[in-house]
N, C-alpha and C positions, 0 to 999 in steps of 0.2 A: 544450484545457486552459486553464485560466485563468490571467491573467497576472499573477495574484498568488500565484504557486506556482510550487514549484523542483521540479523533477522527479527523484527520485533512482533509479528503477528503474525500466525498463520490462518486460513480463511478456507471452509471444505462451502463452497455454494452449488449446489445443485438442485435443480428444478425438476417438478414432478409434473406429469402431464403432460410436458414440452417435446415433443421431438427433435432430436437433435439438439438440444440446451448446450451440448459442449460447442455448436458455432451460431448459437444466438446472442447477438451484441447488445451493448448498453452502455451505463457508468455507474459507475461506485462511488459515493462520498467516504472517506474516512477521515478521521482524528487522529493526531500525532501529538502528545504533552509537551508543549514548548519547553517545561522545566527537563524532560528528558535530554531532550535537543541538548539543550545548553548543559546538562552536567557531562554528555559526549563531548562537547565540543563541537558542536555541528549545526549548520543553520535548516530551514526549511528546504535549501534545492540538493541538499544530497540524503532524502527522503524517495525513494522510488515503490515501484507495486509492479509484483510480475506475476505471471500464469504457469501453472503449471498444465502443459499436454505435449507429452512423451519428453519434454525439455522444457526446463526455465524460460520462457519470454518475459524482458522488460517489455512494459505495456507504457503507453504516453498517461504520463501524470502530470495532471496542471495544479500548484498551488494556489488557492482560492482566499488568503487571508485566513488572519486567526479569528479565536473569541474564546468568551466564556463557557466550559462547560461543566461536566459532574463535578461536583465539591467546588464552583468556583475558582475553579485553574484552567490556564492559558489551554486551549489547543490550537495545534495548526492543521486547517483542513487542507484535503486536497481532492481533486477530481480524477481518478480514472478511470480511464478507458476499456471496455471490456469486450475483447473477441469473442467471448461465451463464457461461457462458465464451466469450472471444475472449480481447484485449489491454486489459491491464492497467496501472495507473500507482501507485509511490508518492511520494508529493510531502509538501512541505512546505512554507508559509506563508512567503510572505518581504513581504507586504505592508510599506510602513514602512521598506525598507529600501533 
């Protein structure tokens, strides 16, 4: 992972029955707490999601808008991209700081 990046979720997805699951594609929705965001100091596009096999890959992430969710606080979705599946990461930017 790079070291200019905060690590906020790690992600182990593996598929049973699949052959070869580590290069079957797709996409991921996840959630980011807007209030986190904002007490880093940081907005929704220095939110990323990488793969892990045999090396970190950033994967393309599309922010999707926010909303309401658990306990009625902000999330910011986003959409990525998934080369297969193993372990996953979502991070955030903290270069500068």
């Amino acid at each position: 992972m790079p070291k200019s990046v905060l690590v906020l979720r790690n992600l182990d997805i593996t598929l049973s029955g699949i052959e070869n699951s580590h290069r079957t594609g797709g996409e991921m929705e996840f959630g980011v707490k807007a209030k986190l965001l904002q007490d880093l100091d940081k907005n929704a596009a220095d939110v990323s999601f990488y793969r892990q096999n045999d090396a970190w890959s950033k994967l393309p992430t599309k922010h999707m808008g926010q909303a309401v969710g658990i306990e009625d606080e902000w999330y910011i979705h986003y959409l990525g991209e998934i080369l297969g599946f193993s372990v996953f990461a979502v991070d955030v930017k903290i270069e500068g700081h």
